[in-house]
PyMOL commands that place a pseudoatom at each C-alpha (Angstrom):
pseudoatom trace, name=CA, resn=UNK, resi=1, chain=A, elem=C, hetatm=0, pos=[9.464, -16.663, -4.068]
pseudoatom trace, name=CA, resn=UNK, resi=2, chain=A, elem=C, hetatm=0, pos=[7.438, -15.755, -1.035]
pseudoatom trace, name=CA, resn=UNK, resi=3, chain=A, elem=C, hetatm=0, pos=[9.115, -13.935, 1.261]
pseudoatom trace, name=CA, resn=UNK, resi=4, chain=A, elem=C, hetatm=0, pos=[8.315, -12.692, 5.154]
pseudoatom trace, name=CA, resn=UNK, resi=5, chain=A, elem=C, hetatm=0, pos=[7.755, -9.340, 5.935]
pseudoatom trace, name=CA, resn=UNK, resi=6, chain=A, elem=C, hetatm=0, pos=[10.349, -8.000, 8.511]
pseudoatom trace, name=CA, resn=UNK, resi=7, chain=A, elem=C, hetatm=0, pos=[9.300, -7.821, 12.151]
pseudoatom trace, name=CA, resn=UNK, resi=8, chain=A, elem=C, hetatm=0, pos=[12.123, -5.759, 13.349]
pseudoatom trace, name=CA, resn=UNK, resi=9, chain=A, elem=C, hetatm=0, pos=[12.673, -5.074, 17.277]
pseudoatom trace, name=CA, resn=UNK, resi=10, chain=A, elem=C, hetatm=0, pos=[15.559, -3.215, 18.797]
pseudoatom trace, name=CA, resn=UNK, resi=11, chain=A, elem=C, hetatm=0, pos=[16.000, -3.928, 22.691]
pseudoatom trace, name=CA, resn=UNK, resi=12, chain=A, elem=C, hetatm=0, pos=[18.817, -2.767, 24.885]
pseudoatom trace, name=CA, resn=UNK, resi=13, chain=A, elem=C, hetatm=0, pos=[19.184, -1.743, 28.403]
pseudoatom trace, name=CA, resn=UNK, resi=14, chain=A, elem=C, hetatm=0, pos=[18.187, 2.089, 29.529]
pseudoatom trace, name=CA, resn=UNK, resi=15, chain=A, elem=C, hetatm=0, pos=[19.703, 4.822, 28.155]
pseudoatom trace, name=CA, resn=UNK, resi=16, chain=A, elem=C, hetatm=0, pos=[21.601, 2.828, 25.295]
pseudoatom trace, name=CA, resn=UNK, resi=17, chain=A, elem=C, hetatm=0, pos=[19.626, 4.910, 22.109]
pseudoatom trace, name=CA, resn=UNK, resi=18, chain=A, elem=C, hetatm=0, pos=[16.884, 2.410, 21.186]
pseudoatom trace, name=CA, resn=UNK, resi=19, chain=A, elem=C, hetatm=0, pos=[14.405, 5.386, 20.234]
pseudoatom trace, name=CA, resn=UNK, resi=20, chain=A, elem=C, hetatm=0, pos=[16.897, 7.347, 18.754]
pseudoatom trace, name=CA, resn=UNK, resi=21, chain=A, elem=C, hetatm=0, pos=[17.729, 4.385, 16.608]
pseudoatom trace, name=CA, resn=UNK, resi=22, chain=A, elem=C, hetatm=0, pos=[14.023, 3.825, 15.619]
pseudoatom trace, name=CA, resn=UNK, resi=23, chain=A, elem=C, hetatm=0, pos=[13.471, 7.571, 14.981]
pseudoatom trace, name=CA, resn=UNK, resi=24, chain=A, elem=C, hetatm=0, pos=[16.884, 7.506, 12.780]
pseudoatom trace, name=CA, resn=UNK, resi=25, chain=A, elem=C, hetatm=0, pos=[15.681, 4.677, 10.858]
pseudoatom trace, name=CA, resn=UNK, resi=26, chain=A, elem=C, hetatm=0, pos=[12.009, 6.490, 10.131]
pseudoatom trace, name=CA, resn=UNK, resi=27, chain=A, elem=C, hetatm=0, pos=[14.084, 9.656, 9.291]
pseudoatom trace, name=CA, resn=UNK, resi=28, chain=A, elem=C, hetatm=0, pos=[15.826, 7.305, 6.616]
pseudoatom trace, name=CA, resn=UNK, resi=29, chain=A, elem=C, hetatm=0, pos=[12.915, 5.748, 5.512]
pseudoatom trace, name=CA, resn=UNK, resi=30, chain=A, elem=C, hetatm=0, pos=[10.770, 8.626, 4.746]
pseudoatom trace, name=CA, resn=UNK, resi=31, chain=A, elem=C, hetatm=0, pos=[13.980, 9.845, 2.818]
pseudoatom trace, name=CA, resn=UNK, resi=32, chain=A, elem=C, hetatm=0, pos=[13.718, 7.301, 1.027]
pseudoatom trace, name=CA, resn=UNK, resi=33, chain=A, elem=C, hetatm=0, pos=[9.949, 8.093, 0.003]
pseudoatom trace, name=CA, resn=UNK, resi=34, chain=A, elem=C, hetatm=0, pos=[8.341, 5.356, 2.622]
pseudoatom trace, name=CA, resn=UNK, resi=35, chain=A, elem=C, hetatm=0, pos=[4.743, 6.629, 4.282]
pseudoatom trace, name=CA, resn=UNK, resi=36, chain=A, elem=C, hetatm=0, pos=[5.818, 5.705, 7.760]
pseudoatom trace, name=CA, resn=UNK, resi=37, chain=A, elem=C, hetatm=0, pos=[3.308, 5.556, 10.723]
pseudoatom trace, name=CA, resn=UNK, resi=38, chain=A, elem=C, hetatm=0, pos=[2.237, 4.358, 13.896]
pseudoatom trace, name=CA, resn=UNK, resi=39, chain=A, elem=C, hetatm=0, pos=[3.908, 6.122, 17.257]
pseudoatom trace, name=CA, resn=UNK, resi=40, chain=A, elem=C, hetatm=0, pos=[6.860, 6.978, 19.202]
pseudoatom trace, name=CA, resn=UNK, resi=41, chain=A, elem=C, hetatm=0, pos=[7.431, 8.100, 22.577]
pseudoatom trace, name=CA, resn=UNK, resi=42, chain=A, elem=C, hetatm=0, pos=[10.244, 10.054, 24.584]
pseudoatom trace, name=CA, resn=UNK, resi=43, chain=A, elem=C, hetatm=0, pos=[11.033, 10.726, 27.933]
pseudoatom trace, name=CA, resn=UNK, resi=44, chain=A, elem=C, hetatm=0, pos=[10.252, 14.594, 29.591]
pseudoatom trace, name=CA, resn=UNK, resi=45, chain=A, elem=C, hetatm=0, pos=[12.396, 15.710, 31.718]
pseudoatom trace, name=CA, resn=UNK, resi=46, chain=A, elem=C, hetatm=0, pos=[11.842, 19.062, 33.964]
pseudoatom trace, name=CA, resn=UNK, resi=47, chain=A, elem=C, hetatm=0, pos=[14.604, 20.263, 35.945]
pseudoatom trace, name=CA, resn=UNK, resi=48, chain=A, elem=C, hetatm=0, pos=[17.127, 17.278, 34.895]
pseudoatom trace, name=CA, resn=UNK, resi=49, chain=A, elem=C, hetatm=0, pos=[14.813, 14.655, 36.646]
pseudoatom trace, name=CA, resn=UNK, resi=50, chain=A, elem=C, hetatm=0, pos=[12.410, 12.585, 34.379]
pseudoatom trace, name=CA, resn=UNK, resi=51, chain=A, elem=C, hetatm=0, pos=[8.720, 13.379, 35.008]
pseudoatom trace, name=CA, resn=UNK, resi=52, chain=A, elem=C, hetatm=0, pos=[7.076, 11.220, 32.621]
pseudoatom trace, name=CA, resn=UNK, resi=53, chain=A, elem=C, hetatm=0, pos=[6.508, 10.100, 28.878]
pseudoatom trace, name=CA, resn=UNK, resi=54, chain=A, elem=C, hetatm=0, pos=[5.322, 11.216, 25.853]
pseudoatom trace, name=CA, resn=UNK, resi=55, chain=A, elem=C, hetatm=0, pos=[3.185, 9.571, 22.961]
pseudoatom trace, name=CA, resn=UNK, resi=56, chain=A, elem=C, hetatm=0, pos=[3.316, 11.401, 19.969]
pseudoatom trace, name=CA, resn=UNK, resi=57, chain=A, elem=C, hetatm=0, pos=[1.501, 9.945, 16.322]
pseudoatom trace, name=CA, resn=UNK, resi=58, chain=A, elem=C, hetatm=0, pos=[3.793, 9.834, 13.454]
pseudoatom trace, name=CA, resn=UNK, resi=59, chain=A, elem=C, hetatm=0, pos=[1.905, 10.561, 10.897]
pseudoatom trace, name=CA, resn=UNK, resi=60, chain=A, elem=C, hetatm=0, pos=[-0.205, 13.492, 12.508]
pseudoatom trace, name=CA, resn=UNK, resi=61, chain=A, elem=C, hetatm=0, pos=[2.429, 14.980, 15.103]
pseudoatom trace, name=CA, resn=UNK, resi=62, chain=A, elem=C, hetatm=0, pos=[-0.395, 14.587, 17.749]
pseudoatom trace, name=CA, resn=UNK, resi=63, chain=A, elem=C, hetatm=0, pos=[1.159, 14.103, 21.243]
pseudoatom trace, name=CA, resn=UNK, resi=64, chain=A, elem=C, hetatm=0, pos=[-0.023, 13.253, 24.818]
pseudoatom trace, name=CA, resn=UNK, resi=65, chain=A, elem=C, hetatm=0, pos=[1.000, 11.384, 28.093]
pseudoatom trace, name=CA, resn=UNK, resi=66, chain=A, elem=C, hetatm=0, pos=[2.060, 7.867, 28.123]
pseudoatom trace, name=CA, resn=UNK, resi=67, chain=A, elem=C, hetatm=0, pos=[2.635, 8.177, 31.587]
pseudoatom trace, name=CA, resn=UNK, resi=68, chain=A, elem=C, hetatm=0, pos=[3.731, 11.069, 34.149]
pseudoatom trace, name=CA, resn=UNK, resi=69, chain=A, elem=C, hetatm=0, pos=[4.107, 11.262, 38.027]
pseudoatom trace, name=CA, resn=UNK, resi=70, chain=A, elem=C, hetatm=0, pos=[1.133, 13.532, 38.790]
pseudoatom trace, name=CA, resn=UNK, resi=71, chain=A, elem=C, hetatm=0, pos=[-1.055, 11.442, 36.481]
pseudoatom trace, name=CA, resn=UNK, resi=72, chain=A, elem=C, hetatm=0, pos=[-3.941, 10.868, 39.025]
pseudoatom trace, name=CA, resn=UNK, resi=73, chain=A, elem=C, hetatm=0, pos=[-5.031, 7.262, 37.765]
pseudoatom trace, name=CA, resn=UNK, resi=74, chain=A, elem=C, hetatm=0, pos=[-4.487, 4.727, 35.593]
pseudoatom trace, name=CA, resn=UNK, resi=75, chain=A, elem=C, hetatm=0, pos=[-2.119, 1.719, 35.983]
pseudoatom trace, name=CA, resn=UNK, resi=76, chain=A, elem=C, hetatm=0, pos=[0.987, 2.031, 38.244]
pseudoatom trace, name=CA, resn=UNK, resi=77, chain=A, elem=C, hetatm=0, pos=[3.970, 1.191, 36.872]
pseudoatom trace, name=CA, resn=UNK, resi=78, chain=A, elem=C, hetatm=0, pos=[6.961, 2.137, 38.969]
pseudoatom trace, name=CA, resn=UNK, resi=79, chain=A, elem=C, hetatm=0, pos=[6.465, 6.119, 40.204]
pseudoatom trace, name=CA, resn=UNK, resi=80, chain=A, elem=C, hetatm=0, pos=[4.365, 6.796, 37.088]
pseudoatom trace, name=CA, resn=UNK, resi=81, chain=A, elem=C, hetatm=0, pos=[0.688, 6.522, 36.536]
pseudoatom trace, name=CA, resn=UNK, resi=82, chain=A, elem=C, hetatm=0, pos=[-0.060, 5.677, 32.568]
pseudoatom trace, name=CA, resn=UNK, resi=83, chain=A, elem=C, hetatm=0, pos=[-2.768, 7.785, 30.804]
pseudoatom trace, name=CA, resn=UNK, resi=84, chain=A, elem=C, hetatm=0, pos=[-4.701, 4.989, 29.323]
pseudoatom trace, name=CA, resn=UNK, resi=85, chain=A, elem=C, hetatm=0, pos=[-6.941, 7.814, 27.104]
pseudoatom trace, name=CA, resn=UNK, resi=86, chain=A, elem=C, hetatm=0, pos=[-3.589, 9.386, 25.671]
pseudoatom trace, name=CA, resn=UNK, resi=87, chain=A, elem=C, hetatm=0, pos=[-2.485, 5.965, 25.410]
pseudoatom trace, name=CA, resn=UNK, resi=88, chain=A, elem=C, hetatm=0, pos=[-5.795, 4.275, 23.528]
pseudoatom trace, name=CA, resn=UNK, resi=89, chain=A, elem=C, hetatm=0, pos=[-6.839, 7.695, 21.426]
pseudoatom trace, name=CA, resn=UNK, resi=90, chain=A, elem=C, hetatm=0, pos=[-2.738, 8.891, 20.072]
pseudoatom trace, name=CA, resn=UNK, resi=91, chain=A, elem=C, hetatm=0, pos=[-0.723, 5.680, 20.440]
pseudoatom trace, name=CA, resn=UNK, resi=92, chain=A, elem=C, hetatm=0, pos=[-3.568, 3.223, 19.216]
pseudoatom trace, name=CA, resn=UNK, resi=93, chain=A, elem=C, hetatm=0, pos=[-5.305, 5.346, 17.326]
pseudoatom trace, name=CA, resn=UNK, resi=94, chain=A, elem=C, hetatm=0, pos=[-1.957, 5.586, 15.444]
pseudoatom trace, name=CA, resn=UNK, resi=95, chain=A, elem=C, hetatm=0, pos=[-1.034, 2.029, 15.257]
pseudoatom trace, name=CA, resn=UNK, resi=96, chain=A, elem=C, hetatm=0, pos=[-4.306, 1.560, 13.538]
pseudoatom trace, name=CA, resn=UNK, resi=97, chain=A, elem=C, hetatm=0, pos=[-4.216, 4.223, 11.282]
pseudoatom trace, name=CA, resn=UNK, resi=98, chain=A, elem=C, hetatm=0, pos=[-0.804, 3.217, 10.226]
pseudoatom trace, name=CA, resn=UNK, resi=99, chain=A, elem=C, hetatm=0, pos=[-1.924, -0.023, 9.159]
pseudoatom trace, name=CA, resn=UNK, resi=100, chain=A, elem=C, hetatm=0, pos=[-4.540, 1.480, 6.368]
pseudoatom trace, name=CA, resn=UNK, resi=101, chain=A, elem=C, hetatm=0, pos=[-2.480, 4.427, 5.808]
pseudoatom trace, name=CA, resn=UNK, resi=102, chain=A, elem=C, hetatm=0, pos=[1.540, 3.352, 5.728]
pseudoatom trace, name=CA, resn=UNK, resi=103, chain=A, elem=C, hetatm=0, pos=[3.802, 1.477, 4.077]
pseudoatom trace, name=CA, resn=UNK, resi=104, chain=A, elem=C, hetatm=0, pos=[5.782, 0.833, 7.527]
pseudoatom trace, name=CA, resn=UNK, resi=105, chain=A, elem=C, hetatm=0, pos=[5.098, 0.561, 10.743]
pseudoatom trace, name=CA, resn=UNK, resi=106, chain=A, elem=C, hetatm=0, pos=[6.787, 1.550, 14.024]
pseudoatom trace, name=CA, resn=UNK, resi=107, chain=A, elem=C, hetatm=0, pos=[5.986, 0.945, 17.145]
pseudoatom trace, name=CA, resn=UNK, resi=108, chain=A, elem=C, hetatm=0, pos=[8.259, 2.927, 19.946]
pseudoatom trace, name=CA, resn=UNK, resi=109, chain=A, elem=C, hetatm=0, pos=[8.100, 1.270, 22.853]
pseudoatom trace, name=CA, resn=UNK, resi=110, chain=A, elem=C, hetatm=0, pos=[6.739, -2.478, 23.715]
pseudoatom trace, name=CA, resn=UNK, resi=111, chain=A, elem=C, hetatm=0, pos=[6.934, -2.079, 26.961]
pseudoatom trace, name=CA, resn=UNK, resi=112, chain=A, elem=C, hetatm=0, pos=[5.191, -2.715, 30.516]
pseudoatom trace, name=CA, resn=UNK, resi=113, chain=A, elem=C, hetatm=0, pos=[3.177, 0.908, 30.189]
pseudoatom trace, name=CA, resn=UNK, resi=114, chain=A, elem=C, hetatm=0, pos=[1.678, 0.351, 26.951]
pseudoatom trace, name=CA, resn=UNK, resi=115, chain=A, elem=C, hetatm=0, pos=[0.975, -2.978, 27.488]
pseudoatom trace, name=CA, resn=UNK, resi=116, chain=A, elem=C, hetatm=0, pos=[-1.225, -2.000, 30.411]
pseudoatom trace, name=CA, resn=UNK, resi=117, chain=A, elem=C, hetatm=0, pos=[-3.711, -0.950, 27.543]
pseudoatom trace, name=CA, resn=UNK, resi=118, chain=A, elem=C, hetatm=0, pos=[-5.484, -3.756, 26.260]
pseudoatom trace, name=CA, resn=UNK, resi=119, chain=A, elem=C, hetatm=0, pos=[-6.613, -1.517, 23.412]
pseudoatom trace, name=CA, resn=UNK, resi=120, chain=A, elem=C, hetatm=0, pos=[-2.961, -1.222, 22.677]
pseudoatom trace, name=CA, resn=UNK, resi=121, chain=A, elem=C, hetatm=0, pos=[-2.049, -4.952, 23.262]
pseudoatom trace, name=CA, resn=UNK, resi=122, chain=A, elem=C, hetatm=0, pos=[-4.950, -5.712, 21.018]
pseudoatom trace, name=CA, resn=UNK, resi=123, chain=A, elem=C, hetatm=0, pos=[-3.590, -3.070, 18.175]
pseudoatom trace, name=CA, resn=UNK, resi=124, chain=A, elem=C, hetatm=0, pos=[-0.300, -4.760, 18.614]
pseudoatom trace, name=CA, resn=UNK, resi=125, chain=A, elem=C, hetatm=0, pos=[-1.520, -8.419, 17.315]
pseudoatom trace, name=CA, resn=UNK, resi=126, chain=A, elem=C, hetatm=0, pos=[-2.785, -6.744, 14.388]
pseudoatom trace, name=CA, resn=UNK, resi=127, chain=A, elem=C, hetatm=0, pos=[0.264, -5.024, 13.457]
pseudoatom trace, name=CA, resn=UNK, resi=128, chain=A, elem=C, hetatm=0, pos=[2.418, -8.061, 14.156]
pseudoatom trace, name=CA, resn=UNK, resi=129, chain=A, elem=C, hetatm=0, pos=[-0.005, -10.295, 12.228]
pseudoatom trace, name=CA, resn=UNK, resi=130, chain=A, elem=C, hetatm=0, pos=[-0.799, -7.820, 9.074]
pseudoatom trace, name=CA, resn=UNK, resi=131, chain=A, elem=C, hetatm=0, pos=[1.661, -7.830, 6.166]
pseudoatom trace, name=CA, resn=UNK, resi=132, chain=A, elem=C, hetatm=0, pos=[3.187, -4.908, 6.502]
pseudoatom trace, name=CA, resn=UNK, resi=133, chain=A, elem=C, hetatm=0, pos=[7.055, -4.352, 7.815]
pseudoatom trace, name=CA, resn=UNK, resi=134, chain=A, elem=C, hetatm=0, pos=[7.097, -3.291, 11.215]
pseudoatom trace, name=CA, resn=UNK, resi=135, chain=A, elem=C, hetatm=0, pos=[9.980, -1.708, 13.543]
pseudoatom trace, name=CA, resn=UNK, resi=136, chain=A, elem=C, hetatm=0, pos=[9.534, -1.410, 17.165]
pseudoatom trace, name=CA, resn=UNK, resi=137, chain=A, elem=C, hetatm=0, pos=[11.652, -1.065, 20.309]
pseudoatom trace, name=CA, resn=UNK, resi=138, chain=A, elem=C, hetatm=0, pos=[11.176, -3.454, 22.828]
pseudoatom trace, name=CA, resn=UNK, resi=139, chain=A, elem=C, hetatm=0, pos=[11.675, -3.078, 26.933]
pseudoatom trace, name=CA, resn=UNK, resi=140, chain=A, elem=C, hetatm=0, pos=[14.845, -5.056, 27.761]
pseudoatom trace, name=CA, resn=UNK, resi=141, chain=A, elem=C, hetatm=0, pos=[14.002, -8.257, 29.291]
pseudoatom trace, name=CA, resn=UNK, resi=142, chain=A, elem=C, hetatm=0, pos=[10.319, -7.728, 29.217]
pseudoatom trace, name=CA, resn=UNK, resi=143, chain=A, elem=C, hetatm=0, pos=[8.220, -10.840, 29.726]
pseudoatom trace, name=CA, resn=UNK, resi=144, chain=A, elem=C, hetatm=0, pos=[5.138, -11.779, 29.172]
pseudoatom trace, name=CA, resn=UNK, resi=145, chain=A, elem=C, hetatm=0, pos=[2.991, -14.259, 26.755]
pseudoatom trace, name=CA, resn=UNK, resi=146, chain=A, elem=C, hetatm=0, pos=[2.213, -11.396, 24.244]
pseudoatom trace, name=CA, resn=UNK, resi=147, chain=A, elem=C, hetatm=0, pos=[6.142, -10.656, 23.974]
pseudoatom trace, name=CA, resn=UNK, resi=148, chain=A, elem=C, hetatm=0, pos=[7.163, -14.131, 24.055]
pseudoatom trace, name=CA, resn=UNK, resi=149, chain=A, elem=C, hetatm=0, pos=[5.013, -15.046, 21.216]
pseudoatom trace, name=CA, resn=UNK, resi=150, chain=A, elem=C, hetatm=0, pos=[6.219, -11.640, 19.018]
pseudoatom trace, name=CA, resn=UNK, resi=151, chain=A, elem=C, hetatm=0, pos=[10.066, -12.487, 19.942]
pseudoatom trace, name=CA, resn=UNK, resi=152, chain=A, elem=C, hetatm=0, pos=[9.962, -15.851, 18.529]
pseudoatom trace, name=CA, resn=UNK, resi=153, chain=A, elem=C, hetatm=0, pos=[7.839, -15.440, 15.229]
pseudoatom trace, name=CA, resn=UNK, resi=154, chain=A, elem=C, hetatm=0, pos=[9.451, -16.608, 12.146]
pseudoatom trace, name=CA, resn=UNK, resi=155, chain=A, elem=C, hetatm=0, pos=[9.367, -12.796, 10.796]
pseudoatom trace, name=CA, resn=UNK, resi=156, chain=A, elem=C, hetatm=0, pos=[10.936, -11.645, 13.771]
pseudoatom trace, name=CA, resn=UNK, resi=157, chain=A, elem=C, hetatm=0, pos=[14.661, -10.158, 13.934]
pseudoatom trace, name=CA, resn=UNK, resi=158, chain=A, elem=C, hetatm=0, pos=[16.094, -8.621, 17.238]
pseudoatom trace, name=CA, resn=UNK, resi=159, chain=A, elem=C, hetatm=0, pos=[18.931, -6.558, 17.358]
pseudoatom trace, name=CA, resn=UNK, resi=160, chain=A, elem=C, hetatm=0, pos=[20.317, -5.613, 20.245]
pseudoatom trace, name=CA, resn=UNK, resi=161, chain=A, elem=C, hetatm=0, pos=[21.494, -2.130, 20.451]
pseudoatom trace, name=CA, resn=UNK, resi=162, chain=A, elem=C, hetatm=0, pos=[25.273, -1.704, 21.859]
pseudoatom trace, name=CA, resn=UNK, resi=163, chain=A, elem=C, hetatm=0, pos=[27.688, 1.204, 22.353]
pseudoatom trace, name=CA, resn=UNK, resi=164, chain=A, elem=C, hetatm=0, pos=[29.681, -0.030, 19.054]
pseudoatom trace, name=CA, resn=UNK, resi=165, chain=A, elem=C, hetatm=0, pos=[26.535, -0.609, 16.486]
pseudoatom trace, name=CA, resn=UNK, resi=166, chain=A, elem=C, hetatm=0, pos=[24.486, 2.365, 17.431]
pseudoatom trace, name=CA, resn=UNK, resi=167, chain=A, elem=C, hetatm=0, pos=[25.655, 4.855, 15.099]
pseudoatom trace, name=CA, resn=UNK, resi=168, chain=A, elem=C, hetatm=0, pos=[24.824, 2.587, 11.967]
pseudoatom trace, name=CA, resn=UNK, resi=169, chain=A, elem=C, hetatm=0, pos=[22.140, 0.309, 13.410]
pseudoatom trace, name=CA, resn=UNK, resi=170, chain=A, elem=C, hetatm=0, pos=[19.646, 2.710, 11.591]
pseudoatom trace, name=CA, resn=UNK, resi=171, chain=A, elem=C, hetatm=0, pos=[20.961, 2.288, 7.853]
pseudoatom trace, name=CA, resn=UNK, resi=172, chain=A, elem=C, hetatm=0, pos=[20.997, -1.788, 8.557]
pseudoatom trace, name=CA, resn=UNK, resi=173, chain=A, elem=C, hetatm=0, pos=[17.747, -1.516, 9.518]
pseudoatom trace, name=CA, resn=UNK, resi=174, chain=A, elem=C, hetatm=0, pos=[16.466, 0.547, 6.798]
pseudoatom trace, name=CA, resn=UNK, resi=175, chain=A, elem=C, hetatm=0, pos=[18.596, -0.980, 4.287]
pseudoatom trace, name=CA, resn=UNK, resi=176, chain=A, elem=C, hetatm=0, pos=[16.399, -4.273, 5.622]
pseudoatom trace, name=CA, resn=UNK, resi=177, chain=A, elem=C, hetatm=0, pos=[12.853, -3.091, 5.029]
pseudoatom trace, name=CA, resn=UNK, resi=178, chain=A, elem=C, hetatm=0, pos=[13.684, -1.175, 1.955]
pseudoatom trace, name=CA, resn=UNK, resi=179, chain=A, elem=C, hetatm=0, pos=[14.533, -4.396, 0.508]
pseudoatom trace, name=CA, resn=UNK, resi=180, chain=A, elem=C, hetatm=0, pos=[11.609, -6.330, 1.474]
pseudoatom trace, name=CA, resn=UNK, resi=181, chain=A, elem=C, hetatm=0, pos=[9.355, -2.995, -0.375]
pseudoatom trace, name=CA, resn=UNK, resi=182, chain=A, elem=C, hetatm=0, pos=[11.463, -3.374, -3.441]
pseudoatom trace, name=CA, resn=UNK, resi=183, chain=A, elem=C, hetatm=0, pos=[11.580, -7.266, -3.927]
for i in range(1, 183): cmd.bond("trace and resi %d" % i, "trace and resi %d" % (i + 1))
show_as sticks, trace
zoom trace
């Protein structure tokens, strides 16, 4: 019996541990022997006030700027500028590479500064479309035609991230994509 490969996106308001879920889960999957690639991003804070974003490549360790306040150009998305070469050469780059190179997939974060790229958005289709199990967080309440079409896929499973199923989230998650490698 044919079964889909898991499209996996965590969502959740600010703050509530969507990356730390997806990094948990990665941490679990390489555990568990999985080659898992593609790119991840955290916030940088200087002082106790947030300055900007990081990209970094999974598989390489390779980081940059998704976005930062004294970024001098690219797109503007609320007091942040996104580097669109940090962006397109680390967070595409690894998306890509991923998709030769893995067995999994993530993607950390779907969200209105990487889909500024179109090198990224681009990237993205394949990733949704190839055959490979992918985890990615997703901006909460983001909406657009790219998102719309990825949230309602047939492969496609959102979990929303709460206070009460953060701590396991990760092992559900795993548990989930480890069974789709073994079947």
């Amino acid at each position: 019996m044919f079964t889909l490969k898991p499209l996996i996106l965590v969502t959740g308001p600010p703050g509530i541990g969507k990356t730390s879920i997806l990094r948990r889960t990665v941490k679990e999957l390489k555990n568990r022997k999985y080659e898992v690639g593609g790119m991840i991003c955290r916030e940088v804070r200087e002082g106790g006030v947030r300055v900007g974003f990081e990209i970094m490549d999974l598989s390489t360790g390779t980081r940059g700027w998704l976005a930062h306040v004294n970024q001098p150009t690219g797109p503007r998305i609320g007091k942040y500028h996104v580097n669109l070469t940090d962006l397109d050469v680390i967070g595409v780059g690894s998306i890509l590479d991923a998709l030769q190179n893995a067995d999994i997939l993530a993607v950390d974060e779907i969200g209105p500064m990487e889909l500024s790229s179109t090198a990224f958005s681009n990237a993205l289709v394949k990733a949704v479309e190839s055959s490979k199990p992918m985890l990615g967080t997703i901006h909460y309440g983001l909406r657009n035609s790219l998102v719309n079409s990825i949230k309602t896929r047939e492969d496609t499973e959102i979990f929303k991230v709460t206070y009460k199923n953060r701590e396991n989230l990760h092992n559900l998650i795993a548990n989930k994509i480890s069974e789709h490698l073994t079947s």
